[in-house]
C-alpha positions as CSV (number, residue, x, y, z in Angstrom):
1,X,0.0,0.0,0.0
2,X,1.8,3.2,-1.0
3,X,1.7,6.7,1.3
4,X,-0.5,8.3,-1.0
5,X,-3.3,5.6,-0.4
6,X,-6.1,6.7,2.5
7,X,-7.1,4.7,5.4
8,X,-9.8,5.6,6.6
9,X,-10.0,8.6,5.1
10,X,-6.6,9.9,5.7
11,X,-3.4,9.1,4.5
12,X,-1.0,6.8,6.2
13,X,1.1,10.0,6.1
14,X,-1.4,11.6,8.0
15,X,-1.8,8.8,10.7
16,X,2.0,8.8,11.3
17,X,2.2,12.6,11.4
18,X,-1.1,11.8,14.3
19,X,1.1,9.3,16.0
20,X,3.9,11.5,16.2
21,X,1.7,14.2,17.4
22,X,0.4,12.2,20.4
23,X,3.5,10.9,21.3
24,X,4.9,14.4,22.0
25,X,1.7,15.9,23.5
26,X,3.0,17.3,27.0
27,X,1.2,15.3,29.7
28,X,-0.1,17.0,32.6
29,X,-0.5,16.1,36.8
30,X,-3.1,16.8,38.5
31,X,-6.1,15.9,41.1
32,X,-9.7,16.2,41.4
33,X,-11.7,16.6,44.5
34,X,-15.5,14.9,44.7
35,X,-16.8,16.1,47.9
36,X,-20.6,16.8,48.6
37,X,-21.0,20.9,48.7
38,X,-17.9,21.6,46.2
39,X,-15.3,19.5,44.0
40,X,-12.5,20.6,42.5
41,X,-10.0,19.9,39.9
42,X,-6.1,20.7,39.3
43,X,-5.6,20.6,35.5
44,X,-1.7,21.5,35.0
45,X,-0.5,23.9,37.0
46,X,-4.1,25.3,37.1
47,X,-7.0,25.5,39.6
48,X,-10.3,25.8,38.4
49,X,-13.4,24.6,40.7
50,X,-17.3,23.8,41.1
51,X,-19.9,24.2,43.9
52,X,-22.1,21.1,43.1
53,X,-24.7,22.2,46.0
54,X,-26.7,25.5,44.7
55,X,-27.4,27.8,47.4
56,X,-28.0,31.5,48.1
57,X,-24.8,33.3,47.9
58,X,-25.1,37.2,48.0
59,X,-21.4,37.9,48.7
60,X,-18.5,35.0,49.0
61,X,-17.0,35.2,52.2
62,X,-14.0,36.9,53.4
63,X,-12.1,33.3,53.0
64,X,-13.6,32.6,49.7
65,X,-12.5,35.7,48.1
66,X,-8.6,35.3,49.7
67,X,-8.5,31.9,48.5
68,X,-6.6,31.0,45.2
69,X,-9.2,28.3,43.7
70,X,-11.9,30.1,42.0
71,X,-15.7,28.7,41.9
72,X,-16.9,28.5,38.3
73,X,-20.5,28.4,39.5
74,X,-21.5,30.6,42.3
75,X,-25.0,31.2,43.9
76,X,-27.7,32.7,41.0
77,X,-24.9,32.0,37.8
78,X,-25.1,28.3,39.0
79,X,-28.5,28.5,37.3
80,X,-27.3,28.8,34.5
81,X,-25.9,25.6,34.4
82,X,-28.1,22.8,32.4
83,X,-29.1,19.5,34.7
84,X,-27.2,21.1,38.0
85,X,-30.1,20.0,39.3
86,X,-28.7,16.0,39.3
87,X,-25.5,17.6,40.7
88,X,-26.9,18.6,43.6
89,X,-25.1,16.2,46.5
90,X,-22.9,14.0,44.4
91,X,-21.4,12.4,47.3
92,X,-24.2,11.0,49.9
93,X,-23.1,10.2,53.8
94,X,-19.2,9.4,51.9
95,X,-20.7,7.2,48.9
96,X,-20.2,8.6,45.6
97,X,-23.5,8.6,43.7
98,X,-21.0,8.1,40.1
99,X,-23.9,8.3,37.5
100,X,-24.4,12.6,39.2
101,X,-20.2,12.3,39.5
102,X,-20.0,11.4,36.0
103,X,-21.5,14.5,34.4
104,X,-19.9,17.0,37.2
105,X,-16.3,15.3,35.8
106,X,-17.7,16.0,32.2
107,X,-18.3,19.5,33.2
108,X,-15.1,19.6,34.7
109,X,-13.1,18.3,32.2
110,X,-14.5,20.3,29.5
111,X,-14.1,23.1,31.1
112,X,-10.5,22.4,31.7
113,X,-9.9,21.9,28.1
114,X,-11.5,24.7,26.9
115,X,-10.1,27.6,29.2
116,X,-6.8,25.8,30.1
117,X,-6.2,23.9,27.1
118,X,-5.6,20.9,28.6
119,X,-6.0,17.6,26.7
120,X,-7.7,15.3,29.7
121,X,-6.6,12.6,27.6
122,X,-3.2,13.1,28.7
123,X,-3.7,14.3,32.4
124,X,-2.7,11.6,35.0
125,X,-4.7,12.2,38.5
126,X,-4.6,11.3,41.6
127,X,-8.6,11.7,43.2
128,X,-9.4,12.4,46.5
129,X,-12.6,11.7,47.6
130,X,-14.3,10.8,51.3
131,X,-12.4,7.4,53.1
132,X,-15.6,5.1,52.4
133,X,-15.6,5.5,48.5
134,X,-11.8,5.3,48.6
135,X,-12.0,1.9,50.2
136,X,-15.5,0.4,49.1
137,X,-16.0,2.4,45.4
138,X,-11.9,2.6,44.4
139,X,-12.8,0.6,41.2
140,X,-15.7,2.1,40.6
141,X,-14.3,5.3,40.2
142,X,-11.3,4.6,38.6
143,X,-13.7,3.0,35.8
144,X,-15.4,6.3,35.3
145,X,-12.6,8.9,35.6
146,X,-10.7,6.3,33.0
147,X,-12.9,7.8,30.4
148,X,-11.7,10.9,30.8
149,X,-7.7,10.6,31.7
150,X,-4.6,8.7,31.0
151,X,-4.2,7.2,34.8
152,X,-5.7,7.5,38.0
153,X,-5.3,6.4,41.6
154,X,-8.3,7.0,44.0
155,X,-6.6,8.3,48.1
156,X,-9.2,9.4,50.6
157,X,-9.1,13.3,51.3
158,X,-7.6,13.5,54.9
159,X,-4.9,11.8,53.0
160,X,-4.4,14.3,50.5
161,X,-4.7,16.4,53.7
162,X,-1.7,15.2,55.4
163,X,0.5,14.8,52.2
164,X,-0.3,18.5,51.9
165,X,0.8,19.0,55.3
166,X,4.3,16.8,54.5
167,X,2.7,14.7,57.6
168,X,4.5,11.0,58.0
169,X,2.7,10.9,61.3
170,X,-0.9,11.7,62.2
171,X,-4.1,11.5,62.1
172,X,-6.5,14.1,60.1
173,X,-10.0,14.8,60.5
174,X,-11.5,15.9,57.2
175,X,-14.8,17.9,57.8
176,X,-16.7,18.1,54.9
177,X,-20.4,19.3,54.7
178,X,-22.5,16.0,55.0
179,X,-19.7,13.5,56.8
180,X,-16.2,13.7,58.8
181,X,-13.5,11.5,57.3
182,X,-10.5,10.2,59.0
183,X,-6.9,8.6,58.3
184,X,-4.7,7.8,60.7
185,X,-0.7,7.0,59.3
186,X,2.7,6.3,61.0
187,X,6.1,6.5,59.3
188,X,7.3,3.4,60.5
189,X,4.5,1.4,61.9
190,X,1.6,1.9,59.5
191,X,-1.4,0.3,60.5
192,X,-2.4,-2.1,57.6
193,X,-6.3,-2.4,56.2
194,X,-7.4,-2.4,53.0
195,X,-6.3,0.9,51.4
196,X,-2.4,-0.9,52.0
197,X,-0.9,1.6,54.5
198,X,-3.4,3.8,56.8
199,X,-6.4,3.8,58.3
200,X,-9.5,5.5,57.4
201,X,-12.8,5.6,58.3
202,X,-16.1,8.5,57.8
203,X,-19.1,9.4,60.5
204,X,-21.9,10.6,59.3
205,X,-21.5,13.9,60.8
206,X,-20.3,17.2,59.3
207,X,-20.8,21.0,58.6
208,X,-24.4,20.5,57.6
209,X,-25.0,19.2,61.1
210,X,-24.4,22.5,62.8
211,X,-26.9,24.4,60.2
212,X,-29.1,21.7,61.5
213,X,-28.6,22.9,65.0
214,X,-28.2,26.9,64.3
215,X,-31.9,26.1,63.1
216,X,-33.1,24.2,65.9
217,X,-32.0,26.8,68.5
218,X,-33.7,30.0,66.2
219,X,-36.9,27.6,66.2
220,X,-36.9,27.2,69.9
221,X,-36.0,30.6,71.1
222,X,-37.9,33.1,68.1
223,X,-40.7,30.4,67.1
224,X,-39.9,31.0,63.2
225,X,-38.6,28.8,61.0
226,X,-35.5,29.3,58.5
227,X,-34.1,28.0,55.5
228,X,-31.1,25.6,56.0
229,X,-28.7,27.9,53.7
230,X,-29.5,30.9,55.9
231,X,-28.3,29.0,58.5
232,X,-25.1,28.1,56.7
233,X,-24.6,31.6,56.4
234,X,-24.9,32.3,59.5
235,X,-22.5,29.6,60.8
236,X,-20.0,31.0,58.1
237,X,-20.8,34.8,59.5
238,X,-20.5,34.2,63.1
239,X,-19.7,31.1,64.8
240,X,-16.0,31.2,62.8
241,X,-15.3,34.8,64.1
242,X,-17.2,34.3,67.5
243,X,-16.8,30.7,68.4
244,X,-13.1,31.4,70.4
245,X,-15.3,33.5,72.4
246,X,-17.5,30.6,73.7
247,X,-14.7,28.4,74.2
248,X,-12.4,30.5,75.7
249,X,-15.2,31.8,78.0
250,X,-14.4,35.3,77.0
251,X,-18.2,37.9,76.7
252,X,-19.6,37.7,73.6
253,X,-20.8,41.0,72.3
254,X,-24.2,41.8,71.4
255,X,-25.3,40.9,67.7
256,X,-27.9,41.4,66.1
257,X,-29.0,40.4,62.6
258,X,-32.0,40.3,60.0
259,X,-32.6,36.8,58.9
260,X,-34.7,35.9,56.2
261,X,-37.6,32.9,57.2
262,X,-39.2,30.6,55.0
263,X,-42.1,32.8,54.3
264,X,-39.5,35.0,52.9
265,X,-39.8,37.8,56.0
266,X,-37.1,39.2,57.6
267,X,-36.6,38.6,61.7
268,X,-34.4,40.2,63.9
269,X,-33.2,37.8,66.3
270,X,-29.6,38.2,68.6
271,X,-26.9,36.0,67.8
272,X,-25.9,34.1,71.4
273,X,-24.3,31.4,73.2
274,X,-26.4,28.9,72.5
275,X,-26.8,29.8,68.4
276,X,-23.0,30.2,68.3
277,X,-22.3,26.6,70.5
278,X,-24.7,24.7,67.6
279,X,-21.0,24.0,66.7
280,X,-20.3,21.5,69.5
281,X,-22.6,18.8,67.8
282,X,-19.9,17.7,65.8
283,X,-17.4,18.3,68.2
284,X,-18.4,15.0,70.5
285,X,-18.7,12.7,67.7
286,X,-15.1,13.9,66.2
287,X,-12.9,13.2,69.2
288,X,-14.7,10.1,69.7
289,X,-13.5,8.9,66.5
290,X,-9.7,10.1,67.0
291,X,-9.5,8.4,70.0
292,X,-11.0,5.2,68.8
293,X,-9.0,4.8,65.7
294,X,-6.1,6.0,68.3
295,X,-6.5,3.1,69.7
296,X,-6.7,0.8,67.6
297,X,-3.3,1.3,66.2
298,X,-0.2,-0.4,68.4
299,X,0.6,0.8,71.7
300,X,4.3,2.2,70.9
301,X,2.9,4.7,68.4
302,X,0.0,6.1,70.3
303,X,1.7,8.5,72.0
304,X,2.5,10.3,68.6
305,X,-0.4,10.0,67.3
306,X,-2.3,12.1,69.9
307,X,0.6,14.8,69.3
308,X,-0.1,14.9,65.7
309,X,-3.9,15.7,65.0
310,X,-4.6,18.0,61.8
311,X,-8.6,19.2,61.2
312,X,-9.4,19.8,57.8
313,X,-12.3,21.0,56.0
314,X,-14.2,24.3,55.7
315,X,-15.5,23.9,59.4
316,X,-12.0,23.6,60.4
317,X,-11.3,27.1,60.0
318,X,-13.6,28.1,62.7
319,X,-11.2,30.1,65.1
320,X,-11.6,28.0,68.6
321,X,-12.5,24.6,67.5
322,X,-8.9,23.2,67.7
323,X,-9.4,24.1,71.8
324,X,-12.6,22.3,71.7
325,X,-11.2,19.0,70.3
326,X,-8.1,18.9,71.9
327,X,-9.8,19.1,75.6
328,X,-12.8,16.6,74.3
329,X,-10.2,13.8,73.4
330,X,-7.9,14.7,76.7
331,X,-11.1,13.3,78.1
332,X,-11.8,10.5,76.5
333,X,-8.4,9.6,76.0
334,X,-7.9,10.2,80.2
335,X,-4.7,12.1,79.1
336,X,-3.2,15.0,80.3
337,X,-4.2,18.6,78.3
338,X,-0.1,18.7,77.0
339,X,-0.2,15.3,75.9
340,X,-2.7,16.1,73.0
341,X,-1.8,18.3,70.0
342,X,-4.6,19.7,67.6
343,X,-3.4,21.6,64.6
344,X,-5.9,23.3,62.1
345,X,-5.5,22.9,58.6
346,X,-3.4,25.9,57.0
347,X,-5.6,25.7,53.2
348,X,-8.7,24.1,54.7
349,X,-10.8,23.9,52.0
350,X,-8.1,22.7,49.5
351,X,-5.3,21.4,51.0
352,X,-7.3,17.4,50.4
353,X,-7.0,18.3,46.2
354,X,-3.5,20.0,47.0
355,X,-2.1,17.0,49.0
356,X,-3.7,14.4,45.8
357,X,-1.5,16.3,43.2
358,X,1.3,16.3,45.2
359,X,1.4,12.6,45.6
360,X,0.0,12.2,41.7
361,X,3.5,14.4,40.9
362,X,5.1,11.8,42.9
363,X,4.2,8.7,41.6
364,X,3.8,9.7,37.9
365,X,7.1,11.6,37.5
């Protein structure tokens, strides 16, 4: 058959020159993030991002807008995004629900290619996602992000979160919106399961809890009810800048503030102790957790571990709630106050995607 002849339609000319292309095509490193309120992908060198839960956003917060990660889709533009609808809560109480993941990763992708350029096709990944799905879905997903890149590896996102941290040693509590996830590693005694060299585990506790609670307590003491993502802004408003107040016993000052009920009325109601402690219900169930995986791990390394406690997730920057944790697993733990060590996260709502593409540069370099 001679070069001038077409196969399928092109030349064997052209084919090689195709080959030659795609064997020279730059091949990128990156991560993706599939959480239940936001995921987010590395593409490159790049950060782009998506809030998969739509919700009434009149201003970003101070800590959204400092952040490097911009969201693509933000409170009434996410509307303008076909079938967001079935993207609402991708991940469910740590399970990933992969035929809504599938079309966020679509979005995501595409996106990626079209404003960064980025052939998928040729972007390795590393995905971090909550400690259940990265021990009971890890196939699963690797199936459906395969359609989209050249290799992946799944690692749970407290994981990412201590990688991120350049933590051998520790255990991280990753507080995400519907669940808390956990992993718990050693540098030289790893405690073996299935995911080869940690421990992880997820509670169905998180963020969304404490809106829960913030609503409960307006209920009780105003008689009016509001709408769960006015009560996630409120958390977000007060409870991070006030919370250290409460904890530390310090006098809180007097706020007040308009809030909007369901019937769509505003209410003027004072922001107190009790509204600004709907933190704590997470706070039991958290320590509980560290101390029980704690202990679970061999004697000789336990001591360590309780000096080496990271909290991640957007909760986790909540000024205050490092206090709260460390006294809670003192407790439980029956050790001394010095004896336990609670760090918060330094990129809390990032650091799980940050930590993936680290170790994706890692292993695929």
């Amino acid at each position: 058959m001679g070069d001038d002849v077409a196969l399928f339609g092109k030349s064997n000319n052209d084919v090689e020159e195709e080959k030659e292309k795609v064997s020279t095509a730059p091949t990128y490193i990156g991560a993706i993030k599939l959480g239940t309120a936001n995921s987010n992908i590395t593409a490159g060198d790049k950060l782009i991002g998506t809030r998969s839960l739509v919700r009434r956003i009149f201003k970003s917060t101070a800590y959204e807008k400092s952040t490097k990660v911009p969201d693509i889709i933000v409170g009434s533009t996410a509307l303008e995004y076909d079938g967001l609808g079935e993207l609402i809560y991708i991940v469910n109480k740590g399970v990933v629900k992969t035929k809504d993941a599938y079309y966020l990763v679509e979005y995501l992708f595409d996106h990626a290619e079209k404003f960064n350029n980025t052939d998928s096709k040729n972007l390795k990944i590393f995905v971090a996602t909550p400690s259940i799905a990265a021990e009971n879905q890890k196939e699963e997903l690797e199936k459906l992000l395969k359609d989209f890149v050249s290799e992946v590896k799944i690692i749970s996102e407290p994981l990412g979160s201590l990688i991120y941290h350049n933590w051998v040693t520790g255990v991280c509590a990753d507080i995400g919106h519907g669940t808390t996830d956990f992993t718990l590693i050693h540098q030289k005694l790893a405690v073996k399961d299935e995911m080869g060299d940690v421990v992880a585990d997820t509670i169905p506790n998180g963020g969304r809890d404490i809106d829960f609670a913030i609503q409960q307590n307006i209920k009780r003491k105003y008689g009016v009810d509001v709408p769960l993502e006015e009560c996630m802004r409120i958390k977000e408003d007060y409870c991070g800048p006030y919370y250290e107040y409460v904890v530390l016993g310090k006098e809180l000052p007097e706020l007040t503030e308009d809030i909007i009920t369901e019937e769509g009325t505003a209410e003027c109601i004072i922001i107190d102790k009790d509204i600004i402690s709907s933190v704590d219900v997470i706070i039991d169930h958290i320590a509980r957790k560290i101390v029980e995986l704690i202990g679970k791990s061999p004697f000789a390394v336990r001591k360590n571990m309780y000096k080496a406690i990271l909290l991640n997730g957007g909760i986790s920057s909540i000024r205050g709630l490092d206090i709260t944790v460390r006294k809670h697993i003192a407790g439980y733990a029956n050790l001394d106050l010095d004896a336990v060590n609670v760090v918060l996260s330094q990129d809390p709502l990032h650091s799980s995607l940050l930590g993936a593409k680290k170790a994706a540069e890692i292993v695929f370099r």
